[in-house]
N, C-alpha and C positions, 0 to 999 in steps of 0.2 A: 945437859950436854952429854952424860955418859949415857943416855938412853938415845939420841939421834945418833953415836959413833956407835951403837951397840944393832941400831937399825941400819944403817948405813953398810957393816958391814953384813951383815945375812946378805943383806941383798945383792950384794957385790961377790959373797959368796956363791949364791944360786948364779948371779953373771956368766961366773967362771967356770962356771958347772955344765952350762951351755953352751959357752964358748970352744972348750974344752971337746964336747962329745960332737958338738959341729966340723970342727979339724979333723977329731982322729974317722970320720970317715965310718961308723958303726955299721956292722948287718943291717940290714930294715927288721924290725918286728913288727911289719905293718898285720893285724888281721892275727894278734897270738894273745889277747885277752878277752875275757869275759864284762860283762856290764857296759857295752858299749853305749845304752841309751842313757850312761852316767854321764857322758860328753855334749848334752845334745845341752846349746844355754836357751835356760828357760822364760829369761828378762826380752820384751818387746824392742824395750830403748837399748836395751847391750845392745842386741841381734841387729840390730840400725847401727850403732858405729863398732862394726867389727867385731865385736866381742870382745871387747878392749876393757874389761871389765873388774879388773882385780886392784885397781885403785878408785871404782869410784862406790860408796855406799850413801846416795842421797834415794836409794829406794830397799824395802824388806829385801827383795830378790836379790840385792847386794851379796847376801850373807851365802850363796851359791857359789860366789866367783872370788869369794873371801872372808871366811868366819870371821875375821876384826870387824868386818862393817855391822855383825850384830851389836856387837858397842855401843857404836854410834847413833844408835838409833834413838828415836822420842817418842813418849804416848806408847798406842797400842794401833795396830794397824794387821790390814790382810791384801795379800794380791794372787790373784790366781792371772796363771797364763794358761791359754789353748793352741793347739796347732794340727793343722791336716801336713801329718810328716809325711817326709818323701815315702811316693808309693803306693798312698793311700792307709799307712799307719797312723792311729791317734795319739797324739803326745799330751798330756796335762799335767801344772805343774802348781803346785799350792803351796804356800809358806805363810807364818804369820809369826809375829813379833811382841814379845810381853817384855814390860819396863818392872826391873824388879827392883829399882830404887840404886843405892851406891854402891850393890852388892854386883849390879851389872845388867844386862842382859837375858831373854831366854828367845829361843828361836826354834822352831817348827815348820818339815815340810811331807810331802808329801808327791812324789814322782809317778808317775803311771805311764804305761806304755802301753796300746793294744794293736793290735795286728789285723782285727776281725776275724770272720771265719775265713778258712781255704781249703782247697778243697787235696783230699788224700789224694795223691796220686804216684803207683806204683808201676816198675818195670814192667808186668805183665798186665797191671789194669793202667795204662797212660792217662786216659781219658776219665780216670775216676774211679772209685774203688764205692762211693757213693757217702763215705764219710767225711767230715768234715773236722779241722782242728783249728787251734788259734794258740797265737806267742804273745805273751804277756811278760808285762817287768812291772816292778815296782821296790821303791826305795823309801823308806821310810826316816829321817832326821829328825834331831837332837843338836842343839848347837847352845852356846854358852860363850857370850861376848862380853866385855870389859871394857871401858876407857879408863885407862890408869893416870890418863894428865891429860891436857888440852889438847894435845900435840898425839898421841900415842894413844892404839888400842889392839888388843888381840884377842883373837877368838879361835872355838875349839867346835866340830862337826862330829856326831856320832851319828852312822848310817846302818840300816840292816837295809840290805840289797837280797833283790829275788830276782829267779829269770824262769819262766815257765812255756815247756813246747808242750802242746799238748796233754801227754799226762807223765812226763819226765818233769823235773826242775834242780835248781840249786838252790845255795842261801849264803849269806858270808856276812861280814860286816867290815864296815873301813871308816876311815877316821882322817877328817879334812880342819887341817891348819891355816891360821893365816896370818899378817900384819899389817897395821897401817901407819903410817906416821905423814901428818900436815906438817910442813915446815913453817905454814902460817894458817890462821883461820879462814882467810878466801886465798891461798900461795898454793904452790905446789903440793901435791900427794905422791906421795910412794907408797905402792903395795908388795906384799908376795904372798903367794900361798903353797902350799902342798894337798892337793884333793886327791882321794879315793884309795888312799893306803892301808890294805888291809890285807885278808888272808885268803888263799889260793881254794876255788872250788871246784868239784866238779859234776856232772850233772848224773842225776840218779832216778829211779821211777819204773814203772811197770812196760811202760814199753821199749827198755835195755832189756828186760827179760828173753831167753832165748831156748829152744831146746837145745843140746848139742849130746852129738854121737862121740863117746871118748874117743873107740879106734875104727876109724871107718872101715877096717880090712879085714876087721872081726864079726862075724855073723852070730847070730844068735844070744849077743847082750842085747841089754837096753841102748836102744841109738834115738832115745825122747831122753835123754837125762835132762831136769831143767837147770837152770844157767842163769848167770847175767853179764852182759857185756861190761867191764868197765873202764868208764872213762878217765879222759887224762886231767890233773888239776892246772887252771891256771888265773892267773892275778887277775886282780883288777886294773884298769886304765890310770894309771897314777900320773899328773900330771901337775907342772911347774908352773907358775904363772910369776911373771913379775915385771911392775910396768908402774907407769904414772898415769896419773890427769895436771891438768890444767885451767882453771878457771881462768880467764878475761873479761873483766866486764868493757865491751866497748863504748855505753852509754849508760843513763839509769837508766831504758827499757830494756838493751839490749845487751844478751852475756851471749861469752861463746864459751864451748867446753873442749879441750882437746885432750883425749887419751892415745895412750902407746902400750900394746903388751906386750911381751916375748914369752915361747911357750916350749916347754920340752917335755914330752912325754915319752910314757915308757914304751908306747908301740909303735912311733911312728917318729919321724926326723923332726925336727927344731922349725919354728918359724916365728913372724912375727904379723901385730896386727896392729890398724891406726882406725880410729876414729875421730870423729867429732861432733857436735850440738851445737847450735844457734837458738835460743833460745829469745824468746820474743815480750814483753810483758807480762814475764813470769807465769805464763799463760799455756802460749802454741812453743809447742820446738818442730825444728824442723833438724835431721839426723844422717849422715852418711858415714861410710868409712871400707874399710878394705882390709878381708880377712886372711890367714893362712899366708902372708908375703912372703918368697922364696921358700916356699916349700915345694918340690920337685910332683909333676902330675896332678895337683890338685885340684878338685871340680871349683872349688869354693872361690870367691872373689870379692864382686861389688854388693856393697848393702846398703839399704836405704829404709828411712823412716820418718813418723811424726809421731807427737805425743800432745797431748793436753792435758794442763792440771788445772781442777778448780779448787779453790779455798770455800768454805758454805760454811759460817757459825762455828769456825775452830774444825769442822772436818773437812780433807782435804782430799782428793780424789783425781784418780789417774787414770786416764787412758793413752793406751802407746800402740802403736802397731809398726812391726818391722819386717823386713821383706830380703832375702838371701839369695844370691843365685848362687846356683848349684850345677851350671855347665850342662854338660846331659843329662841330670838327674832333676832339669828342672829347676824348679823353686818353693821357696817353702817358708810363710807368712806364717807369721803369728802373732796374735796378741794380746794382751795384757791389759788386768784392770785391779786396783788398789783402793783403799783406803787407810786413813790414817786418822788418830784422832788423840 
């Protein structure tokens, strides 16, 4: 009992937290942090119901949208997801899951982001300068999850994040929390997390190098002095999740899953997101939901998806594919494949 009133209120606390910076009306810091392809969720079946993701952990890629659901996990297992991101940017996204007995949890991922090549182009050369660069990310996790009772589990994200232009980059690290508590074994789920809090960078490298002339109005110094421009520090995308699922089973083939998240991050205004799952003979699901609701200009909307799982000899295996619209930025599929054993 002291550990559901002890979860009960965090959660009620982060509520309030949100409630709170919804009213007073805050500046936008839309576009004032670093690690943005920290944001982008890498689960096929999330990206199909919303992203509604912070209370459900029946897959590894759980442990993204809330280090408790490495907890909860069984066996040992891997799921990698791909995606052609908006733009023609490549997103890949790898995590995998070790049972280390009653001691808890270990969990491993692996972020990448590439841009391909593009081509330099400068005020006086427009058209090309005939070189070529390319933007890279990548993040690298460490996570450590626990189920403490039947009911309750928490877990802990240690990230080194990279962002690379050309031949400038950064580096930092941040560190993503979370919780989960069943009110029953197929009942209600609560989650919450806190992702990507960590320490301010800023970007550095040989092409901030610059010559400069100390006093332009003096002749005869040196006006090649070399230099380096420097940049300003800023956070990471720290962001709030806290929401539920749902399980119904409507028949013995048939379950349905219904989640709800609410989100506050540090760069952008509050909103919230619904999904849900139909799941079919434990087999086919079929997946919708609708993300970013009430949040003011947003491309983001309706999502859609399916998934299939087989059972073979105690290994179990996933395929999910989910599909985003993105308003005028298009859309942006991606999908996902697992195992588990």
């Amino acid at each position: 009992m002291k550990t559901l009133v002890r979860n009960f209120c965090f959660i009620q606390a982060i509520a309030v937290i949100l409630c709170a910076n919804h009213l007073a009306h805050a500046q936008s810091k839309t576009g004032t942090t670093i690690g943005q392809f920290l944001l982008i969720e890498p689960s096929a079946r999330v990206v199909a119901m919303g992203n509604a993701g912070v209370a459900l952990y029946d897959e590894i890629i759980g442990g993204y949208y809330n280090p408790a659901a490495i907890g909860l996990q069984s066996g040992y297992g891997a799921q990698f997801s791909h995606s052609d991101w908006l733009a023609g940017i490549n997103y890949n996204y790898a995590a995998s899951s070790v049972q280390l007995g009653e001691i808890g949890n270990l969990f491993v991922s692996v972020t990448s982001l590439n841009s391909g090549e593009i081509d330099v182009r400068t005020v006086a050369q427009p058209l090309g300068t005939g070189e070529r660069y390319t933007v890279s990310d990548l993040a690298l996790g460490l996570g450590y999850g626990r189920q403490f009772s039947d009911r309750f589990s928490l877990g802990v994200q240690l990230s080194f994040v990279q962002e690379t232009i050309w031949h400038s980059s950064l580096s930092t690290f941040a560190v993503s929390v979370g919780t989960l508590y069943r009110l029953s074994e197929n009942g209600l789920r609560l989650g919450a997390s806190i992702s990507n809090f960590g320490l301010e960078a800023g970007y550095s490298g040989r092409d901030l190098r610059i010559q400069y002339d100390l006093d332009t109005d003096r002749f005869g110094d040196n006006s090649s002095l070399p230099g380096e421009v420097l940049t300003q520090k800023y956070s990471l995308p720290v962001i709030f999740r806290v929401g539920m699922s749902w399980p119904v089973n409507l028949s013995r083939n048939h379950q349905l899953l219904l989640a709800w998240n609410a989100y506050h991050p540090n760069d952008n205004a509050e909103s919230m997101s619904v999904g849900a799952e139909w799941k079919l003979f434990n087999i086919v699901a079929l997946r919708g939901g609708y993300q970013n609701l009430f949040l003011e200009d947003a491309e983001t909307g309706l999502t859609l998806g399916a998934g299939l799982h087989i059972d073979l000899q105690g290994y179990e295996f996933r395929f999910d594919y989910g599909w985003a619209d993105y308003g005028r930025l298009d859309n942006a599929p991606i999908y996902t494949i697992g195992v588990t054993f």
